[in-house]
LOBA-112207 format. One record per residue (C-alpha): residue number from 0; x, y, z. Coordinates in Angstrom, 1 decimal. Example, Ala and Ser with C-alpha at 12.3 -4.5 7.8 and 13.67 -1.06 7.14 Angstrom:
<pts>
+-----+--------+--------+--------+
|   n |      u |      v |      w |
+-----+--------+--------+--------+
|   0 |   12.3 |   -4.5 |    7.8 |
|   1 |   13.7 |   -1.1 |    7.1 |
+-----+--------+--------+--------+
</pts>
This chain:
<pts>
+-----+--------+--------+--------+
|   n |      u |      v |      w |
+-----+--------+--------+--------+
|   0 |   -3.0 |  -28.8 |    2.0 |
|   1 |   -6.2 |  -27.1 |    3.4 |
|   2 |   -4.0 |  -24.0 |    3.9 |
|   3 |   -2.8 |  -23.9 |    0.9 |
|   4 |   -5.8 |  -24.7 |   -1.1 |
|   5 |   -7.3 |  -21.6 |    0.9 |
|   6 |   -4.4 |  -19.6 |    0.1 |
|   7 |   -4.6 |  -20.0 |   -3.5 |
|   8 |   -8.4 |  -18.9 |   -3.9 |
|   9 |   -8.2 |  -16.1 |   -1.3 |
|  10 |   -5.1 |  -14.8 |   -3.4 |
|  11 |   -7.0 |  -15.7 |   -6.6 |
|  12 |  -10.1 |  -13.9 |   -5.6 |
|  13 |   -8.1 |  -10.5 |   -4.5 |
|  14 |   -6.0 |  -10.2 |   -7.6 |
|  15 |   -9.6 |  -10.7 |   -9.4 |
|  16 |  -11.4 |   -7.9 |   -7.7 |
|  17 |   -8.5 |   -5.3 |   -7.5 |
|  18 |   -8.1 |   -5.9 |  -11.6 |
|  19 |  -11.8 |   -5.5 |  -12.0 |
|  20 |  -11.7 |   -2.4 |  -10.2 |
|  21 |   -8.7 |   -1.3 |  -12.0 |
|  22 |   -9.7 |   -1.7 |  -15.2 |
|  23 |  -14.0 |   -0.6 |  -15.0 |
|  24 |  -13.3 |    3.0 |  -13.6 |
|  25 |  -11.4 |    5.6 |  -11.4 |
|  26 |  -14.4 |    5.1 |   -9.3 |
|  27 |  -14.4 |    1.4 |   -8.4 |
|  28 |  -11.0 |    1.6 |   -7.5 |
|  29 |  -11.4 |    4.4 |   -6.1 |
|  30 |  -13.6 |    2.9 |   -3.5 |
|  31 |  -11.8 |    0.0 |   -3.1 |
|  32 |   -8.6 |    1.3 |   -2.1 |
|  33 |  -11.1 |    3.6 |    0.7 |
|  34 |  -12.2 |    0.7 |    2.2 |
|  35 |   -8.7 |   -0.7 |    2.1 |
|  36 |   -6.8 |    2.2 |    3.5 |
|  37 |   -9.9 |    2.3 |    6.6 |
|  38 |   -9.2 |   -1.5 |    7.0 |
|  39 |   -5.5 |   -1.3 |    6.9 |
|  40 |   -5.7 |    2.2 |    9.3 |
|  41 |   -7.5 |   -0.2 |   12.1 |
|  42 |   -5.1 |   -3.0 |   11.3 |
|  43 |   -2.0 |   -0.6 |   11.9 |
|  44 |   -3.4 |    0.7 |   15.8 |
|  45 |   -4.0 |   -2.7 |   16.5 |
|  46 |   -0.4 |   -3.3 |   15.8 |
|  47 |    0.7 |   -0.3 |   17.3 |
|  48 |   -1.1 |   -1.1 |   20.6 |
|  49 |    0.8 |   -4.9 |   21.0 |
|  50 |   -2.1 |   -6.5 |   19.3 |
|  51 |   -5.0 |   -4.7 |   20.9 |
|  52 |   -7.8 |   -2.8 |   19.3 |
|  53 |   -8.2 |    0.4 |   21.9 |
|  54 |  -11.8 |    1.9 |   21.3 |
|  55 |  -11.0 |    4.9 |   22.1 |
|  56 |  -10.1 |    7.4 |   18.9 |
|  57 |  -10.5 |    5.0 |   16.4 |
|  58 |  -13.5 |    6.6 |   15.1 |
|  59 |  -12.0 |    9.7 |   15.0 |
|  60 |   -9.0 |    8.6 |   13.4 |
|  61 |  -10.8 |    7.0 |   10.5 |
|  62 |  -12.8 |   10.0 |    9.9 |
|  63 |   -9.9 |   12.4 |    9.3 |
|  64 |   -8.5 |    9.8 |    7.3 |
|  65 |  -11.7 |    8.6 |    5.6 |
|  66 |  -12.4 |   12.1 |    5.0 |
|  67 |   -8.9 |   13.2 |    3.9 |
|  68 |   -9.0 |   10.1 |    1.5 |
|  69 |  -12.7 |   11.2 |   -0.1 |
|  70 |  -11.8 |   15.0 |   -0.4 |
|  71 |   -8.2 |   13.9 |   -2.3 |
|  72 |  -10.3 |   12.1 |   -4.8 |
|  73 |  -12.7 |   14.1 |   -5.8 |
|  74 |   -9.9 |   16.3 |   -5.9 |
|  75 |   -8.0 |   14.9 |   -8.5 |
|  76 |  -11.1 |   13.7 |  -10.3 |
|  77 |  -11.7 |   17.5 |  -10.7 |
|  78 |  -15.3 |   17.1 |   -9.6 |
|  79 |  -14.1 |   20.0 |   -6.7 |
|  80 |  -12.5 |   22.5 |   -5.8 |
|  81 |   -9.0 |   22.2 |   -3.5 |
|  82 |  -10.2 |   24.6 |   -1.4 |
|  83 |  -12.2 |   21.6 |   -0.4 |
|  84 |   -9.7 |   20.1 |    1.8 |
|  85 |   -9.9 |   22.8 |    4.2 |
|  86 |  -12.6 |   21.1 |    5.5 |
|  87 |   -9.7 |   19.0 |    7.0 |
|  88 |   -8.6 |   21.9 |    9.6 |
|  89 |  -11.7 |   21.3 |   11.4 |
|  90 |  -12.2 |   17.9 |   11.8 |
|  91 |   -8.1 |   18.2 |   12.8 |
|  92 |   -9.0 |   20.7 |   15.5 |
|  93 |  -11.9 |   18.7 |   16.6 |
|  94 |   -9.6 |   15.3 |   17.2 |
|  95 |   -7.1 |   17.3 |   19.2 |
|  96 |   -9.7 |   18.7 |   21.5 |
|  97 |  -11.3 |   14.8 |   21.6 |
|  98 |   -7.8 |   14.0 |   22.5 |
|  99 |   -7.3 |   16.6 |   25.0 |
| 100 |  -10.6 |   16.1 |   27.5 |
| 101 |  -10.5 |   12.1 |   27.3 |
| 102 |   -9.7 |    9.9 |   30.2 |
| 103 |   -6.8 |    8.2 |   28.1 |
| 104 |   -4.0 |    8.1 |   29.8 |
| 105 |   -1.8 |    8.9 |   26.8 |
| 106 |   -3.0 |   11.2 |   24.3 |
| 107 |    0.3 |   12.1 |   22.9 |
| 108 |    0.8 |    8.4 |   22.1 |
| 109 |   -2.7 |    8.7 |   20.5 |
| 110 |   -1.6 |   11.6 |   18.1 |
| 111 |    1.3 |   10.1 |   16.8 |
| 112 |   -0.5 |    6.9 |   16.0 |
| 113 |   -2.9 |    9.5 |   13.8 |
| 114 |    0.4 |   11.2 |   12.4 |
| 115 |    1.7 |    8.0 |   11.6 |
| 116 |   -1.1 |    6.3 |   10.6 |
| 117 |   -1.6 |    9.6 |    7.9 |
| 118 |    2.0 |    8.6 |    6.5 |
| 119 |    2.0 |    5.0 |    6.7 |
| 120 |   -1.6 |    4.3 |    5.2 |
| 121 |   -3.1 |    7.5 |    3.6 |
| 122 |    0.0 |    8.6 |    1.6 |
| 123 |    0.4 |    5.3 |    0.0 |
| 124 |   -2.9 |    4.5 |   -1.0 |
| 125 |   -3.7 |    8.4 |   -2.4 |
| 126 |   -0.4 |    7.8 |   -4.2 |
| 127 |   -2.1 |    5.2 |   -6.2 |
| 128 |   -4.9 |    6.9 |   -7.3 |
| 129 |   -2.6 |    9.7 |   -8.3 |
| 130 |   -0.9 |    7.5 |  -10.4 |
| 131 |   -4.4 |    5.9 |  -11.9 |
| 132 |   -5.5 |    9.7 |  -12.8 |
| 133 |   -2.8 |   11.9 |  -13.8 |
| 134 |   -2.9 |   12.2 |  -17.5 |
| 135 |    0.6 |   13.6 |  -17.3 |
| 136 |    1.5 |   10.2 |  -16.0 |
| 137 |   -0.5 |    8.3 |  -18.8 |
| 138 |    1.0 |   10.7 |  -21.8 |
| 139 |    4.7 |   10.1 |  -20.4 |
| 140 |    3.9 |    6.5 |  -19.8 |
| 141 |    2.8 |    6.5 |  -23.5 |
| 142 |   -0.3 |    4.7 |  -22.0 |
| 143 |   -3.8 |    4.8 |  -22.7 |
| 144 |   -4.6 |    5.9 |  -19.3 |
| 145 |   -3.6 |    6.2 |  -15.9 |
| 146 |   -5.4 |    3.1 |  -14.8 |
| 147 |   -3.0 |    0.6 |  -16.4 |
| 148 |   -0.2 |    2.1 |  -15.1 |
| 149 |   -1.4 |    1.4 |  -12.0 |
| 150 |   -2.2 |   -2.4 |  -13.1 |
| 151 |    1.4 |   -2.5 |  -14.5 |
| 152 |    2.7 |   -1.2 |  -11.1 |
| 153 |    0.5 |   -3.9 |   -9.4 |
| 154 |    2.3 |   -6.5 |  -11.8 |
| 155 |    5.3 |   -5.9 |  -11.2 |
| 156 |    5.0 |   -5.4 |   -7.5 |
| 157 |    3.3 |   -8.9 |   -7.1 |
| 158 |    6.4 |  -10.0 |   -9.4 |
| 159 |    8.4 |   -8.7 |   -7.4 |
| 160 |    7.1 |  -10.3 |   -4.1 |
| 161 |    6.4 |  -13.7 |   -5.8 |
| 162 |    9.9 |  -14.3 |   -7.6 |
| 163 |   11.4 |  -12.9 |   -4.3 |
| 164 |    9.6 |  -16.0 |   -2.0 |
| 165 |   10.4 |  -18.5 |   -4.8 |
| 166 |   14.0 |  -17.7 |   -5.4 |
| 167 |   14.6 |  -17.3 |   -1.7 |
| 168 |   13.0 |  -20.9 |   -1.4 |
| 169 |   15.8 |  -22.4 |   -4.0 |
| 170 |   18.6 |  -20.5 |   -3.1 |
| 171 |   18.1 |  -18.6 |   -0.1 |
| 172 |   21.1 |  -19.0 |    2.1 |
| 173 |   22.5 |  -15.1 |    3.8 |
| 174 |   19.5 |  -13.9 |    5.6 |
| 175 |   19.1 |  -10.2 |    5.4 |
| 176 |   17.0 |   -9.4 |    8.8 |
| 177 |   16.6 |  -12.6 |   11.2 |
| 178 |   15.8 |  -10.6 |   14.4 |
| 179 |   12.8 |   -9.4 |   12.2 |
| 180 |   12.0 |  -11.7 |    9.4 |
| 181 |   13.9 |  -14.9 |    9.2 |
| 182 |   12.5 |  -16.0 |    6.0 |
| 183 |   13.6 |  -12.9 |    3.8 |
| 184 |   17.5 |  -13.6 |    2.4 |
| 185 |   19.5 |  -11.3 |    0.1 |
| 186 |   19.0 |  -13.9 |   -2.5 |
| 187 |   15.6 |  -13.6 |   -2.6 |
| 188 |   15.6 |   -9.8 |   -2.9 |
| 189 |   18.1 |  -10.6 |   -5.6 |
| 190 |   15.4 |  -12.4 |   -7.4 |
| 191 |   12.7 |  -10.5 |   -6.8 |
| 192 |   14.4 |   -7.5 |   -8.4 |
| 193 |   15.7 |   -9.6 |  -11.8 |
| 194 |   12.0 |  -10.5 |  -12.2 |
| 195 |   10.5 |   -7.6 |  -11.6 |
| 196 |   12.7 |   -6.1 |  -14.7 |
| 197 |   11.4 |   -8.5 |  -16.7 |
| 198 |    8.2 |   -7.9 |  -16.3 |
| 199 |    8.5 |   -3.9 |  -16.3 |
| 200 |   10.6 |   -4.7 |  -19.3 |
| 201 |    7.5 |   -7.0 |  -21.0 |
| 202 |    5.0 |   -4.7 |  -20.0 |
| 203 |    6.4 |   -1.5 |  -22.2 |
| 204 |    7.2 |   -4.0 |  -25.0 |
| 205 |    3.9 |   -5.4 |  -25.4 |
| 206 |    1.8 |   -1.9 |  -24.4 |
| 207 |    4.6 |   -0.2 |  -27.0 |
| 208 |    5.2 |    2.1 |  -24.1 |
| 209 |    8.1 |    3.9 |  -22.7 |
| 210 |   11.0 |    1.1 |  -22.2 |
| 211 |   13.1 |    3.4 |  -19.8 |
| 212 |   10.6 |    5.1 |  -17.7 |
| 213 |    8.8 |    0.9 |  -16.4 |
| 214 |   12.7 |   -0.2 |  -16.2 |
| 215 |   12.5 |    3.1 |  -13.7 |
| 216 |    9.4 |    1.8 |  -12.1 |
| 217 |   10.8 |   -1.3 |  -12.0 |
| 218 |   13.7 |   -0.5 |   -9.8 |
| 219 |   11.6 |    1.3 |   -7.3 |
| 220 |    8.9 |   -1.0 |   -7.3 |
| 221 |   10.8 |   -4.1 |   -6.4 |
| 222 |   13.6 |   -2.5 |   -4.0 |
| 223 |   11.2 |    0.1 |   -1.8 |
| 224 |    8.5 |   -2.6 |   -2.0 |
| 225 |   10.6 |   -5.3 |    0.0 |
| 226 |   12.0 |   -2.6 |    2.6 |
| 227 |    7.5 |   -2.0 |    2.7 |
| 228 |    7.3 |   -5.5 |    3.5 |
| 229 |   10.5 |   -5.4 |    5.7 |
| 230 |    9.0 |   -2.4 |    7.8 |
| 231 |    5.8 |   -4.1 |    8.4 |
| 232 |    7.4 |   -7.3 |    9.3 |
| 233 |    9.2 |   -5.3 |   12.1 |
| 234 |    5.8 |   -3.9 |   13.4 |
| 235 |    4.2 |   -7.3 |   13.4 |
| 236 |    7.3 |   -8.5 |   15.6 |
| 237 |    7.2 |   -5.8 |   17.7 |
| 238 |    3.6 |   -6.1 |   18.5 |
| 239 |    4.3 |  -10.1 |   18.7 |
| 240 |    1.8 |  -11.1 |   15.9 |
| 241 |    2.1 |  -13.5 |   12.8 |
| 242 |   -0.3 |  -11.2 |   10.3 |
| 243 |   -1.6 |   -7.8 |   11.1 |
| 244 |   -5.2 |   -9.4 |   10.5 |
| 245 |   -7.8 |  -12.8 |    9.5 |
| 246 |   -9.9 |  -11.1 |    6.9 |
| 247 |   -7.9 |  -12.7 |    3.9 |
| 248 |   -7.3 |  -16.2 |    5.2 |
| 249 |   -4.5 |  -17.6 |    4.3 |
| 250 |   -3.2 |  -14.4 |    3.7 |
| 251 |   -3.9 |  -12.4 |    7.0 |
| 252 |   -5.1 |   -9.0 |    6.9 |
| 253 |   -5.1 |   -5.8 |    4.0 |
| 254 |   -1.8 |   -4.2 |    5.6 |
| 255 |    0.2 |   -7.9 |    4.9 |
| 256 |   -1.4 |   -7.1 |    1.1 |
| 257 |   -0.4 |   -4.1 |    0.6 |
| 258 |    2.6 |   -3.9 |    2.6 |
| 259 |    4.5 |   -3.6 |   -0.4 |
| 260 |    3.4 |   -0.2 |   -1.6 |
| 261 |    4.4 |    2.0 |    1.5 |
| 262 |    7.1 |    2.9 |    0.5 |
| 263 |    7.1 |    2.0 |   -3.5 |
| 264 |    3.7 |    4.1 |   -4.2 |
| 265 |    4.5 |    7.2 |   -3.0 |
| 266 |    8.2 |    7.2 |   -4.9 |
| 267 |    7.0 |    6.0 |   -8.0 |
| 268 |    4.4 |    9.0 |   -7.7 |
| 269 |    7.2 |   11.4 |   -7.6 |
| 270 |    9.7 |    9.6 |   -9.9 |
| 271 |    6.5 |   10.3 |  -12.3 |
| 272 |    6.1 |   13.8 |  -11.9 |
| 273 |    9.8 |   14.7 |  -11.7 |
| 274 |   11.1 |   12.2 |  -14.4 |
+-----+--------+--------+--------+
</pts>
C-alpha cells in the first residue's frame, strides 16, 4: 500500500512538472528534457557496465552530449547559427584522445557506449524538442503550436503504456518476450494500441486538428513505444537490474520514464516532416 501510495504521487508529480514545462515555454522544456537526457545518459552506462557506474569517461560523455543537446537547441530556436555545432568536432576529438592515453583497459568498449549512448538518449530526446518547435509540424498538425503536439504525443504515449498494463492485467494470457519481460503479453500490446487511437482520435476532435495525421501518430506512438520499453527491459535484464535507477521511487529511474520514446520520438519526427 506504501508502494503504491508512493507510486501514485511520484507519477502524479512527474506528469505535473513535464505539463508545466510543456505548456510555459520552449525553454522550460527545454531544460527539462537536458537534465533528463544527462540523467538517463548516466543511467544507460550504468546499465551498460552490469550495474556499475565506472568513473572514468563519464564526464566526458556527458559533455559531448550535454553540449550536443544545448547547441541543437539554440539551433532550432534560431537564436544561432548551425555552424555552431562544429564546436562538436573538437570536443569529439578531445574524447578520443582522453580515450586513447587512459589506463582503461577497454577503450573501444568506452566508445561505443558514447556512440550508443548518442543514439539511444540524445536522438530521442532532441526529437522532442523538434517536434515542440517546428512550425511546419504545428501548421500541418493544424495546431496552435508545436508545444501541444508534443503534450498530445505525451498523451497518447502514457495511454498507450497505461491501457497496455491494465488490459494485460484482465486479459493477459500469450506472453510476448518471457526471457525478457515476463509481464508484457500480446494482449496488452493489443490494448495499449486500441487506446492509444482513441485518444489520438479525441485529441484532433476536440483541438479541431488533423484526424488522419494523430491516427498516424497514434500508430507509431503506441507500437515503437512498447518495442522502447521492450528494448530497455532487455538492457535491465542483461545488466541484472529491476529499474535502471531510484530517483523516482516507485518508479525507478528517468530511462524506465522515458523508455517509451526511443524509438517512437524520433519516428514520429520524421513521419512529420515526410508526411
Amino acid at each position: 500500500m506504501i508502494n503504491l501510495t508512493q507510486r501514485i504521487i511520484t507519477g502524479s508529480l512527474f506528469v505535473a512538472a513535464l505539463v508545466f514545462c510543456i505548456l510555459w515555454s520552449s525553454y522550460s522544456v527545454g531544460l527539462l528534457f537536458f537534465i533528463c537526457m544527462l540523467l538517463a545518459s548516466m543511467e544507460l552506462t550504468k546499465l551498460l557496465n552490469q550495474g556499475k557506474q565506472p568513473t572514468l569517461g563519464v564526464a566526458s560523455k556527458l559533455l559531448i552530449l550535454g553540449s550536443a543537446y544545448v547547441l541543437s537547441f539554440f539551433i532550432l530556436q534560431e537564436a544561432i547559427q548551425l555552424q555552431w555545432i562544429l564546436l562538436l568536432i573538437p570536443l569529439i576529438f578531445v574524447f578520443f584522445i582522453y580515450e586513447l592515453f587512459t589506463t582503461q583497459q577497454n577503450q573501444f568498449k568506452s566508445i561505443t557506449e558514447m556512440m550508443f549512448g548518442f543514439l539511444y538518449v540524445f536522438v530521442p530526446f532532441i526529437s522532442l524538442i523538434v517536434l515542440a518547435t517546428n512550425t511546419d509540424f504545428s501548421t500541418k498538425m493544424e495546431m496552435l503550436n508545436g508545444r501541444h503536439i508534443l503534450l498530445g504525443y505525451f498523451i497518447i504515449l502514457w495511454t498507450s503504456d497505461s491501457m497496455a498494463y491494465v488490459t494485460g492485467k484482465l486479459l493477459g494470457k500469450h506472453k510476448i518476450a518471457p526471457a525478457i519481460s515476463p509481464g508484457k503479453t500480446w494482449e496488452g500490446v493489443i490494448g495499449g494500441f486500441v487506446f492509444s487511437l482513441v485518444s489520438g482520435f479525441l485529441i484532433s476532435y476536440f483541438t479541431e486538428s488533423s484526424r488522419y495525421l494523430w491516427t498516424g501518430m497514434a500508430v507509431i506512438v503506441s507500437l515503437f513505444g512498447f518495442l522502447g520499453d521492450l528494448s530497455e527491459s532487455m538492457l535491465k535484464r542483461k545488466a541484472g537490474l529491476k529499474d535502471s535507477g531510484n530517483i523516482l521511487p516507485g518508479h525507478g529511474g528517468i530511462l524506465d520514464r522515458f523508455d517509451g520514446i526511443v524509438f517512437s520520438a524520433p519516428l514520429v519526427m520524421c513521419y512529420l516532416f515526410w508526411i
